[in-house]
C-alpha positions, 0 to 999 in steps of 0.5 A: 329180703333185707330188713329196714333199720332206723338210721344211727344218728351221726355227728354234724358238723360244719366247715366254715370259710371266711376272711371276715372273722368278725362274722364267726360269732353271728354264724355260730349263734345262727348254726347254735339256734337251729342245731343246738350246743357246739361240742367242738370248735377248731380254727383259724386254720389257713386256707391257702390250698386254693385261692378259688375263693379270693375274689369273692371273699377276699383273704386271707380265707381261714377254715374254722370247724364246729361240731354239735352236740347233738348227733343227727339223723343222716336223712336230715343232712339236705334241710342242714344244707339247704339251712346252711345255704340260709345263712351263706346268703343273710351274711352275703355283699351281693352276690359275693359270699362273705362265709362258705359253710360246708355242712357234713356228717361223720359216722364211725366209717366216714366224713360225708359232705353236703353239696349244691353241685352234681358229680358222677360221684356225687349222691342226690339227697331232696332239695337239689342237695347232694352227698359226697363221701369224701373221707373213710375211716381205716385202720384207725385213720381217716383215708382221702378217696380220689376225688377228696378236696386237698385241705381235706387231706390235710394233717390239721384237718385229718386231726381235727376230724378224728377228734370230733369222731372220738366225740361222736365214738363216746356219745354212741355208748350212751345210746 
């Protein structure tokens, strides 16, 4: 019989897509209230892998990344999104989002991402809230799996997650 451990706390961050800049300063001070001190900020980085987005948000979409200095338990990871959800509908025109926060984890081995939709390939967490891996990390890399969306594939954001896991391998020695 295996032996239960505590989980590792990981590092949350959160991708956030918008057209509307001007809002950025709010979600960060929203994200920061609920989750403490940014370690990390990324962005603008365009978003132009898809237009999926457009009509809803208008473009041109950005990508910006915030990462927390205060790593958190993964079980947490469904009241994050359910939180994130929050804060996409305070900041919304209707029924158009006007920023889309992506929330995710990332350990040593891998980036997890939080999602409403269900998938054959997707983990359910509490709340109608699933998990997806959708980067590992090997051979000294973050990897894309098959089903990884293509601007996580990207080279900016590969750089920009591997940074944030360099934090995150730092803050573990003083655990």
């Amino acid at each position: 019989m295996g032996t239960r451990n505590s989980f590792i706390p990981e590092k949350l961050i959160c991708g956030v897509l918008t057209s509307r800049k001007e809002l950025l300063g709010r979600v960060e001070d929203d994200l920061c209230a609920r989750f403490g001190q940014l370690d990390y900020h990324a962005g603008p980085i365009p978003f132009d892998f898809t237009h999926y987005y457009d009509r809803e948000m208008g473009s041109p979409i950005s990508r910006f990344f915030f990462s927390f200095k205060e790593p958190v338990s993964p079980d947490s990871l469904a009241a994050i999104k359910v939180f994130t959800n929050e804060i996409e509908q305070k900041y919304a025109d209707g029924k158009n989002r006007l920023v889309n926060l992506d929330p995710g984890l990332i350990s040593l081995r891998r980036l997890i991402l939080a999602s409403t939709k269900d998938n054959g390939r997707r983990i359910p967490l509490s709340h109608g809230i699933y998990a997806e891996i959708t980067l590992v990390f090997i051979g000294g890399e973050f990897r894309p799996v098959p089903w990884t969306y293509p601007d996580y594939c990207s080279r900016e954001y590969l750089a920009v997650l591997k940074e944030i896991r360099e934090i995150y391998k730092g803050q573990l020695k003083q655990f």
